[in-house]
DRENDRENLUM-818550 format. One record per residue (C-alpha): residue number from 0; residue in three letters; x, y, z. Coordinates in steps of 0.5 Angstrom, whole numbers. Last residue first. Layout:
N
   seq   type      px      py      pz
   NUM    ALA       X       Y       Z
...
//
This chain:
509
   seq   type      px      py      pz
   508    UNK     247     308     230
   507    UNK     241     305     233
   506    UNK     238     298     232
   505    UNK     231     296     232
   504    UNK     228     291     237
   503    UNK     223     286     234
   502    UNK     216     285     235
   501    UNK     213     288     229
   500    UNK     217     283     225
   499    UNK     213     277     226
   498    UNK     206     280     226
   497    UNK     208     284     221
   496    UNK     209     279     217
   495    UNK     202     275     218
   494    UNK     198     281     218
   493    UNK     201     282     210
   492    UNK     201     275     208
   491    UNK     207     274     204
   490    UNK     206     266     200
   489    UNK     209     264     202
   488    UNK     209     263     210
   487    UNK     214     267     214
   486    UNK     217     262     220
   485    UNK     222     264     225
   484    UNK     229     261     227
   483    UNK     232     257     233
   482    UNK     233     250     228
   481    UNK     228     247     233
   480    UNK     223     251     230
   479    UNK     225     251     223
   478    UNK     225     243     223
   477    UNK     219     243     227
   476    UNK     214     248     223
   475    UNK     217     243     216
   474    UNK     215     237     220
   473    UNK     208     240     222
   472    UNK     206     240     214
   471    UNK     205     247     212
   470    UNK     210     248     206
   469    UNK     211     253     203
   468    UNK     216     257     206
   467    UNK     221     264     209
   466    UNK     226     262     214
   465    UNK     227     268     219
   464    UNK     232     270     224
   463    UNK     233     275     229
   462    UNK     239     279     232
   461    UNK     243     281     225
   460    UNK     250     279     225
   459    UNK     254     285     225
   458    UNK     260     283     231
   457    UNK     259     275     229
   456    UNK     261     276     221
   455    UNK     268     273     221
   454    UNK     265     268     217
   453    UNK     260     264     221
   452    UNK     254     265     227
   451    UNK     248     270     223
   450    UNK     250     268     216
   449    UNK     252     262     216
   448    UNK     247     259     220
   447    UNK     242     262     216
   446    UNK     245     259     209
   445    UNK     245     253     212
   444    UNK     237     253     214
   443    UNK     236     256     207
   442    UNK     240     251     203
   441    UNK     244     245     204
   440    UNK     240     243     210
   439    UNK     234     243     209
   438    UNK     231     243     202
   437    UNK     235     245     195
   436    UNK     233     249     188
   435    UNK     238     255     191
   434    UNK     235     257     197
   433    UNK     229     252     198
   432    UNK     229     255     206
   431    UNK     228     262     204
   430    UNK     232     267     208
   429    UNK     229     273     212
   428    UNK     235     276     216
   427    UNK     233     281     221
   426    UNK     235     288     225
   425    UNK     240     289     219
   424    UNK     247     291     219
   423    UNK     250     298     220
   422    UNK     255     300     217
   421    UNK     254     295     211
   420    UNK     260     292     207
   419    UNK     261     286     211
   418    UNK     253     284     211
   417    UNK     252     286     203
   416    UNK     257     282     201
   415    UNK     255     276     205
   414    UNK     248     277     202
   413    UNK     251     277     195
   412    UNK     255     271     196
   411    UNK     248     267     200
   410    UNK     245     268     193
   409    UNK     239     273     191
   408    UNK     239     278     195
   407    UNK     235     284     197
   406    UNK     236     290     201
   405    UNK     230     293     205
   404    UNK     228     299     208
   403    UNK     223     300     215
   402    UNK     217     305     215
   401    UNK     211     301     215
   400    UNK     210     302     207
   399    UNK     218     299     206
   398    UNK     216     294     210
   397    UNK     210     292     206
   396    UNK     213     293     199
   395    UNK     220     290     200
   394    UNK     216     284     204
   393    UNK     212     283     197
   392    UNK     217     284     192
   391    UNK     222     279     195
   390    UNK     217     274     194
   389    UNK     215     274     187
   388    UNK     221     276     186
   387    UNK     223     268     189
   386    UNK     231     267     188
   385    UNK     230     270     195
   384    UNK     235     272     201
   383    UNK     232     278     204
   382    UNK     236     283     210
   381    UNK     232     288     214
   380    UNK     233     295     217
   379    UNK     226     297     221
   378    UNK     227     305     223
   377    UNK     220     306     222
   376    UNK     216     299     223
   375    UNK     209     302     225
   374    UNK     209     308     221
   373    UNK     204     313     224
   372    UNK     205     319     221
   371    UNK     208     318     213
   370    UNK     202     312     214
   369    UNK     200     305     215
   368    UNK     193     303     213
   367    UNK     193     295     212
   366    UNK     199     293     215
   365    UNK     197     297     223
   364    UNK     197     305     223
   363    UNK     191     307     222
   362    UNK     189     313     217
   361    UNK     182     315     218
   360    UNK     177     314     213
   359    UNK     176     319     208
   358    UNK     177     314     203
   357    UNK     181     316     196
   356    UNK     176     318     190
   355    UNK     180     312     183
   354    UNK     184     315     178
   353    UNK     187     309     174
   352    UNK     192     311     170
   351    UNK     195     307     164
   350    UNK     202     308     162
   349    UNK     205     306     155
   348    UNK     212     305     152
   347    UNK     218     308     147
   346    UNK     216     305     141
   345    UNK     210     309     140
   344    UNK     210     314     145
   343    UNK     203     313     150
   342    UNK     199     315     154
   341    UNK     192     312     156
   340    UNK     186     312     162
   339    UNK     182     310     165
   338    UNK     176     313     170
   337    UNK     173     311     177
   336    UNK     166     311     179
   335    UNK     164     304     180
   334    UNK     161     301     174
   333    UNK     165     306     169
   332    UNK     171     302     172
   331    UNK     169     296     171
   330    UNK     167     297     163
   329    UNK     174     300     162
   328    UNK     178     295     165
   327    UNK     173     289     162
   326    UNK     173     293     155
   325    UNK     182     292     156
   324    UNK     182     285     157
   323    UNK     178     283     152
   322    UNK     182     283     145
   321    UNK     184     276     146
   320    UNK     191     274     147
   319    UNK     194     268     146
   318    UNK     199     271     140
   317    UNK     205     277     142
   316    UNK     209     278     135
   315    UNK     203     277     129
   314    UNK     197     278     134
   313    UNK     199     285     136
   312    UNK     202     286     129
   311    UNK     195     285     127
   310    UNK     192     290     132
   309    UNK     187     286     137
   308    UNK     180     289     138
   307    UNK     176     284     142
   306    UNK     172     289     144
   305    UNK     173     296     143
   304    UNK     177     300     149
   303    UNK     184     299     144
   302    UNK     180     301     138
   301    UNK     181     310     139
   300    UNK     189     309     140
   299    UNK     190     304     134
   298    UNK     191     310     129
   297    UNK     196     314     133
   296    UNK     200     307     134
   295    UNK     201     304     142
   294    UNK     207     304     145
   293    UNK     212     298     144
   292    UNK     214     297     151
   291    UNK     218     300     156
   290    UNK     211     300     161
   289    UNK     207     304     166
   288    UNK     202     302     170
   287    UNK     200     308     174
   286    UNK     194     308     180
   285    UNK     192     315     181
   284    UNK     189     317     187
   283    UNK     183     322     188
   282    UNK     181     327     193
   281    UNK     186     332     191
   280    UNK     191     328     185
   279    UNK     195     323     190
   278    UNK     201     319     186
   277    UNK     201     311     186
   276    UNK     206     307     182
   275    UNK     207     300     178
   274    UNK     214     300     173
   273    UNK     214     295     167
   272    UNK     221     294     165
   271    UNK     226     294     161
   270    UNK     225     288     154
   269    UNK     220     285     149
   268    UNK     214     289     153
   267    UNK     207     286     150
   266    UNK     206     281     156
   265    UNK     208     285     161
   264    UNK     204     292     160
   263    UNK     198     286     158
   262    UNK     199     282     164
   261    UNK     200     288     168
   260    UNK     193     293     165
   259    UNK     188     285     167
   258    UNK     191     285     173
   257    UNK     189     292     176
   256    UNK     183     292     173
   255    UNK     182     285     176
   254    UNK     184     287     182
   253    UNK     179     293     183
   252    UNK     175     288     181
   251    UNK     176     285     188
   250    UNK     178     290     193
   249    UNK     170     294     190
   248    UNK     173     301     192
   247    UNK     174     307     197
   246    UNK     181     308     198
   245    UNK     186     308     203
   244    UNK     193     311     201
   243    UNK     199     308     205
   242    UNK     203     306     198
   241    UNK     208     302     196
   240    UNK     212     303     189
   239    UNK     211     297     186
   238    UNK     217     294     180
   237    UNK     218     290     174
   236    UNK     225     289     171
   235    UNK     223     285     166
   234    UNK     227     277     164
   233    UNK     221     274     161
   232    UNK     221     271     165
   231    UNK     222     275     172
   230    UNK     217     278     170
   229    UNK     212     272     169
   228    UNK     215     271     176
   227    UNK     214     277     178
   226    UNK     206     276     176
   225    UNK     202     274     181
   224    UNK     205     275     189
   223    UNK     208     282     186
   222    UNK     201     284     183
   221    UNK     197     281     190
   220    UNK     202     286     195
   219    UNK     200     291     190
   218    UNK     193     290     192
   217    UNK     194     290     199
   216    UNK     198     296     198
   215    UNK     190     300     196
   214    UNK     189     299     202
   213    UNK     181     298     201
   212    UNK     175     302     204
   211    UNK     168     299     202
   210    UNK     165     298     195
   209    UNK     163     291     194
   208    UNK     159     292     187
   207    UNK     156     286     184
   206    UNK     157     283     177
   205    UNK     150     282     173
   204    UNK     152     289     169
   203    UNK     151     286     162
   202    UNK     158     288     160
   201    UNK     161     286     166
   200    UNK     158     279     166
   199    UNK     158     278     159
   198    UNK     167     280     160
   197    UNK     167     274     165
   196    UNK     163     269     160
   195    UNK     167     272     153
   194    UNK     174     271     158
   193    UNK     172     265     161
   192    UNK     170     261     155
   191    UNK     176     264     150
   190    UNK     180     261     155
   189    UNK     178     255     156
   188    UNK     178     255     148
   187    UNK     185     256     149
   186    UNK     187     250     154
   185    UNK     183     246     150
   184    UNK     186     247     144
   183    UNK     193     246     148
   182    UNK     192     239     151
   181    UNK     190     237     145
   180    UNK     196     239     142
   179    UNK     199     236     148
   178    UNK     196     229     146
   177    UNK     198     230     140
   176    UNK     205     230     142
   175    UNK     204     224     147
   174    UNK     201     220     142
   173    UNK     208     221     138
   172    UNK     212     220     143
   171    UNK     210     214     145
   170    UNK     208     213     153
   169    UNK     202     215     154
   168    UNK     197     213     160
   167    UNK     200     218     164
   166    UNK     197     224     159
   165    UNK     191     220     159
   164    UNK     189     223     165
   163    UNK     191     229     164
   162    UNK     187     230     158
   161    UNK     181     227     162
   160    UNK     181     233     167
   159    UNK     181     238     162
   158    UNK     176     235     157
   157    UNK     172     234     163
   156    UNK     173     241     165
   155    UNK     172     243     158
   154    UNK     165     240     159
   153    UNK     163     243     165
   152    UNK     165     250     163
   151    UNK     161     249     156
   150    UNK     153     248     156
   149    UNK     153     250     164
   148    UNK     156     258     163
   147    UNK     154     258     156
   146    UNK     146     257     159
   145    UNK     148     262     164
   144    UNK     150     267     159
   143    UNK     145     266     154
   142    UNK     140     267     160
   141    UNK     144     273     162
   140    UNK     143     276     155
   139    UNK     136     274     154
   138    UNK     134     278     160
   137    UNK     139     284     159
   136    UNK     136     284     152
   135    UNK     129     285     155
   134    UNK     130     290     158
   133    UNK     134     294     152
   132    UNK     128     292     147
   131    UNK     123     296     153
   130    UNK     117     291     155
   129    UNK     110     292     154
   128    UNK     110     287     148
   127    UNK     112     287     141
   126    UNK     119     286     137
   125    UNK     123     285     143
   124    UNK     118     279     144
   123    UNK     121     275     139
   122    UNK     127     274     145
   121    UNK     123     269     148
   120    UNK     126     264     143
   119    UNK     132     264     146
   118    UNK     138     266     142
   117    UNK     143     259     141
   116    UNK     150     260     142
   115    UNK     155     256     136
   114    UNK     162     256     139
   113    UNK     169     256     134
   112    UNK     175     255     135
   111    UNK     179     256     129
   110    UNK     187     253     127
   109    UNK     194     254     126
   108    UNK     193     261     124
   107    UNK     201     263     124
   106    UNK     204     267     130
   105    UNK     210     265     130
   104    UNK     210     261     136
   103    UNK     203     258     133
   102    UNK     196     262     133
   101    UNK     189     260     135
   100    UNK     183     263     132
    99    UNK     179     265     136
    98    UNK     171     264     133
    97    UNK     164     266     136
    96    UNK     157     264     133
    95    UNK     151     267     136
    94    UNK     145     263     134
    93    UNK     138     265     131
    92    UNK     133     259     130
    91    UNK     132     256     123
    90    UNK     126     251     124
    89    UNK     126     244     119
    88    UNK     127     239     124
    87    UNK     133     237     123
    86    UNK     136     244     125
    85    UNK     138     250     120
    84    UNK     142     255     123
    83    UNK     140     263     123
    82    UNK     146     268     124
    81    UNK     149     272     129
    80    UNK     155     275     128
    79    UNK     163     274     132
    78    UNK     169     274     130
    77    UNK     176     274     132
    76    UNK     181     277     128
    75    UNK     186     274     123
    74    UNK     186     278     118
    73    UNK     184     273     112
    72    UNK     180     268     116
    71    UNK     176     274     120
    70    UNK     175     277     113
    69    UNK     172     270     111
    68    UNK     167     269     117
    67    UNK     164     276     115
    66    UNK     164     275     107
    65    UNK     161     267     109
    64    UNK     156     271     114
    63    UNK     154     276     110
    62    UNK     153     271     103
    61    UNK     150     265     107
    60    UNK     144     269     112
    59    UNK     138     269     106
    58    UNK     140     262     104
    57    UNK     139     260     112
    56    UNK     147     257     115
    55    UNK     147     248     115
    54    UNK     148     248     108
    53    UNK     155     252     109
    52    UNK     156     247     114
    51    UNK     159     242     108
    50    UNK     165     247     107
    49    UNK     170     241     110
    48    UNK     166     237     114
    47    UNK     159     237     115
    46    UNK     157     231     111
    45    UNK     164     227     113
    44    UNK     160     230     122
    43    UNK     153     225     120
    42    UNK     147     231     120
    41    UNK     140     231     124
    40    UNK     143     238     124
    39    UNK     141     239     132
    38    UNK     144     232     132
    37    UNK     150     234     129
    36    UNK     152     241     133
    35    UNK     151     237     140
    34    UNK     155     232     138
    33    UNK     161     236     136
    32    UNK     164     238     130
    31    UNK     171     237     127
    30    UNK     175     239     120
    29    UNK     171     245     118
    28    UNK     174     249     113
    27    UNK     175     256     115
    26    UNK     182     258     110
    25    UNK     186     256     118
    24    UNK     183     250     119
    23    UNK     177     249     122
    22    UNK     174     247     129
    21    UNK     168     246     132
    20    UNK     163     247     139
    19    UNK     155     247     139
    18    UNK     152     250     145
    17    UNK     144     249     145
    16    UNK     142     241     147
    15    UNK     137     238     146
    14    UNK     133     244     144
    13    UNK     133     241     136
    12    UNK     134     235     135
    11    UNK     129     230     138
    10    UNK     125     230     131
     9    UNK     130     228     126
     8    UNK     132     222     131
     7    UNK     139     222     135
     6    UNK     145     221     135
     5    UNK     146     221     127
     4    UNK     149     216     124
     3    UNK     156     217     119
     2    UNK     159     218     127
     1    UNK     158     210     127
     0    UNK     160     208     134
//
C-alpha cells in the first residue's frame, strides 16, 4: 500500500473512526501516525511527520497547545489538553490529546505516546439547554470512555498478540531487538489505556459500589500472593501483620486501594522494606503501608493526590509510572466512605493509612473471621520450606490469624537445622514439590522423606506432611498421594488450607 495515498476519500474522513494514535521523539517530532489520524486529515503520514501535524491543530488553538506540548517535552511529564483538529472535510472538532513519555533505564525520554480522543459533537449543548454542564459532562465523558474502551483495547491486543506471534518467527538478532522495542511501546501505551480508562471510571462515578463484610485477611493474603516476588526482587523485606478485623467495604476496590499504595511503597524504596499493618482506632480500622523509601518532599506533598503528578526525581530514578495511582487511591475512598492519608520523613520513608468503619457482624471463627476469642488452630506448630515468599507469606499469614505459629525455610539445610534445634517440633511440615528449581523426586518429595523418616530425627518428626503445588493434573494429585503426603495448592487458598490443617492434632510440651 502507498501510505503517501490517503486511505480513504476527502468526504469520508471525518467520523470514521475517532481515536488516533502516535508517536514522537523525545523534542515532540512526529515520527508515526496511525491510519485512523490520516484519513480524519485526508493527509499522507511524510505530510504529517516530523512538525507537519502542527497544520492539522486550528490556528487559534496552535500557540497554547505547542507552549503546553513543549513544557511536557522539557519536563518530562505527561500532557493532556483539548484542542480543535482539522479534518479533510473542513470541520474542526474538539479532541483530548493525551501524551506519555516513555523512559529508558535511565530515565531518559526515549519517545511519546500519544492519543488523540474525539469530544461528541452533542457536548455543544453544555452551552444551551435544560441540562445542567456537570450532567451533561457525566454524559459525554462515559461516552468517550466507552468509545475509548473499543477504539483502543482491542487493537493494542491484536498488536499484543501479533508481537508474540511474530516474535517465534524471527530469528536474527537485530529483527529480534526491534521487535522487543515494539513489544515494550505496546506494552507501555496498554498501560497508559488501562490506567487512564480505570481511573475515567472512578472519576466519573461509573464504578459500582459492593459494600458488604469483608476480613480484611483475605486482603493481605491477596498482597502476599501478588507482590512477594517483586519484593523478593528487588531484594525488600515485605511484611503482613495478620489481622481478624471484619470490615465493612467493597472487597474488590478495597483491593485496588490496597495494591495500588504496595506497588508504589515497592517500587520507590531502593533498599529495607515495605511493612503492611492494621491497628484499631474506636469503630475503625487503620490499614498501614509503611516503607524505607525516600520519603516525600514538603514541597510535593499537596501534588501527589493530583492526577498524573509525577515528581521529576520520580520520573528520572523510578520510570514506568503514571501518576495515577494515587488519585484512584483517593478518589476510591471518598466514594465509600473511607479516608487516606500521608506521613512522611524525607529520606526515611512514608506510610499511608487507610481508615476504613469495621463490621458489627459477630466474630466467627472459620479462615474468614478468626478472633483473639475463637482461634480455630490455637496451639498449631508448623514448618514451611519455600524459596516461594509469596507462598510463605500467605499460610504464615492465615495460621498465625487462626492461633498457630510458623517457621519458615528456604532450603532443606535450614529446615533440618530447625528440626534438630527445636524443643518442641512442628505439628506438620508443609514443603514445596519444585524445591529447588526441580520436580519430583529430587526435590519436595524427597526433601519430605528426608525430613520426616531420615537423619537422626525420627523422635521430632512432625506427624503430618504437605506437598505445596501448581499443577492441577491428575498425575501430579497421584504422585503426592501415593508418596503418603497431602496437597495445598498454590496459589494458598484460605478455606483450602484450613481445610487441610484443621484436622490435625497438636502436640503439648
Amino acid at each position: 500500500m502507498n501510505v503517501d495515498k490517503p486511505d480513504l476519500p476527502r468526504n469520508a474522513a471525518v467520523g470514521q473512526q475517532s481515536t488516533h494514535l502516535w508517536i514522537a521523539r523525545p523534542d515532540g517530532s512526529l515520527d508515526y501516525v496511525n491510519g485512523a489520524w490520516r484519513r480524519f486529515a485526508g493527509r499522507s503520514a511524510p505530510d504529517m511527520l516530523g512538525d507537519g501535524w502542527q497544520r492539522l491543530v486550528h490556528p487559534d488553538d496552535l500557540p497554547g497547545f505547542l507552549a503546553d506540548w513543549r513544557e511536557s517535552c522539557r519536563s518530562g511529564t505527561p500532557l493532556t489538553a483539548e484542542v480543535r483538529l482539522l479534518a479533510a472535510d473542513g470541520s474542526a472538532p474538539v479532541f483530548v490529546v493525551q501524551a506519555q513519555p516513555l523512559t529508558g533505564g535511565d530515565g531518559e525520554i526515549l519517545n511519546w505516546h500519544g492519543i488523540n480522543t474525539v469530544v461528541p459533537a452533542d457536548s455543544a449543548a453544555l452551552f444551551h439547554g435544560s441540562e445542567k454542564p456537570s450532567e451533561i459532562m457525566a454524559r459525554v465523558r462515559t461516552r468517550m470512555v466507552a468509545s475509548a474502551d473499543h477504539d483502543l483495547r482491542r487493537p493494542l491486543s491484536a498488536l499484543s498478540f501479533l508481537s508474540n506471534s511474530l516474535a517465534k518467527r524471527l530469528h536474527d538478532p537485530i529483527s529480534q531487538d526491534l521487535l522487543a522495542a515494539m513489544g515494550r511501546a505496546i506494552q507501555s501505551m496498554q498501560t497508559v489505556v488501562d490506567g487512564q480508562l480505570y481511573f475515567d471510571q472512578v472519576d466519573s462515578g461509573q464504578v459500582q459500589l459492593n459494600l458488604t463484610d469483608h476480613p480484611v485477611n483475605a486482603s493481605l493474603v491477596t498482597l502476599a500472593n501478588g507482590f512477594s516476588p517483586m519484593a523478593e526482587r528487588k531484594g525488600l523485606g515485605f511484611t503482613l501483620h495478620p489481622s481478624s478485623a471484619t470490615v465493612r467495604t467493597d472487597p474488590a476496590l478495597l483491593d485496588t486501594m490496597l495494591k495500588n499504595l504496595v506497588c508504589n511503597a515497592l517500587r520507590y524504596t531502593a533498599e529495607g522494606r515495605v511493612v503492611v499493618g492494621c491497628r484499631r482506632r474506636g469503630d475503625w480500622l487503620r490499614i498501614q503501608v509503611l516503607d524505607t523509601g525516600r520519603g516525600i518532599a514538603a514541597e510535593e506533598l499537596g501534588l501527589i493526590w493530583q492526577d498524573f503528578f509525577r515528581s521529576s526525581q520520580s520520573v528520572r530514578s523510578y520510570p514506568g509510572g503514571f501518576g495515577l495511582g494515587l488519585p484512584v487511591v483517593k478518589r476510591l475512598a471518598e466514594r465509600l466512605g473511607h479516608t487516606v492519608e500521608v506521613s512522611t520523613t524525607p529520606g526515611r520513608g512514608s506510610c499511608f493509612t487507610i481508615s476504613l468503619p469495621l463490621s458489627h457482624r459477630a466474630a466467627s471463627p472459620t479462615p474468614g473471621g478468626g478472633t483473639a476469642a475463637a482461634r480455630p488452630l490455637d496451639g498449631l506448630r508448623l514448618l514451611v520450606l519455600t524459596e516461594e515468599a509469596a507462598a510463605a507469606n500467605a499460610i504464615r499469614l492465615l495460621v498465625e490469624e487462626w492461633g498457630g505459629t510458623v517457621e519458615t525455610a528456604r532450603t532443606a539445610a535450614e529446615a533440618e537445622s530447625l528440626l534438630a534445634g527445636a524443643s518442641l517440633p512442628p505439628d506438620a511440615i508443609v514443603a514445596d514439590f519444585r524445591l529447588g528449581g526441580q520436580s519430583g523426586g529430587a526435590g519436595g518429595i524427597f526433601t519430605m522423606h528426608t525430613l520426616i523418616g531420615g537423619r537422626g530425627h525420627p523422635p521430632k518428626a512432625p506427624l503430618r506432611g504437605f506437598i505445596l503445588s501448581g499443577d492441577d493434573g491428575a498425575v501430579r494429585e497421584r504422585e503426592i498421594e501415593l508418596a503418603g503426603y497431602g496437597k495445598i495448592a498454590k496459589p494458598i487458598d484460605p478455606e483450602a488450607l484450613f481445610r487441610a490443617l484443621s484436622p490435625l492434632p497438636r502436640r503439648r510440651p
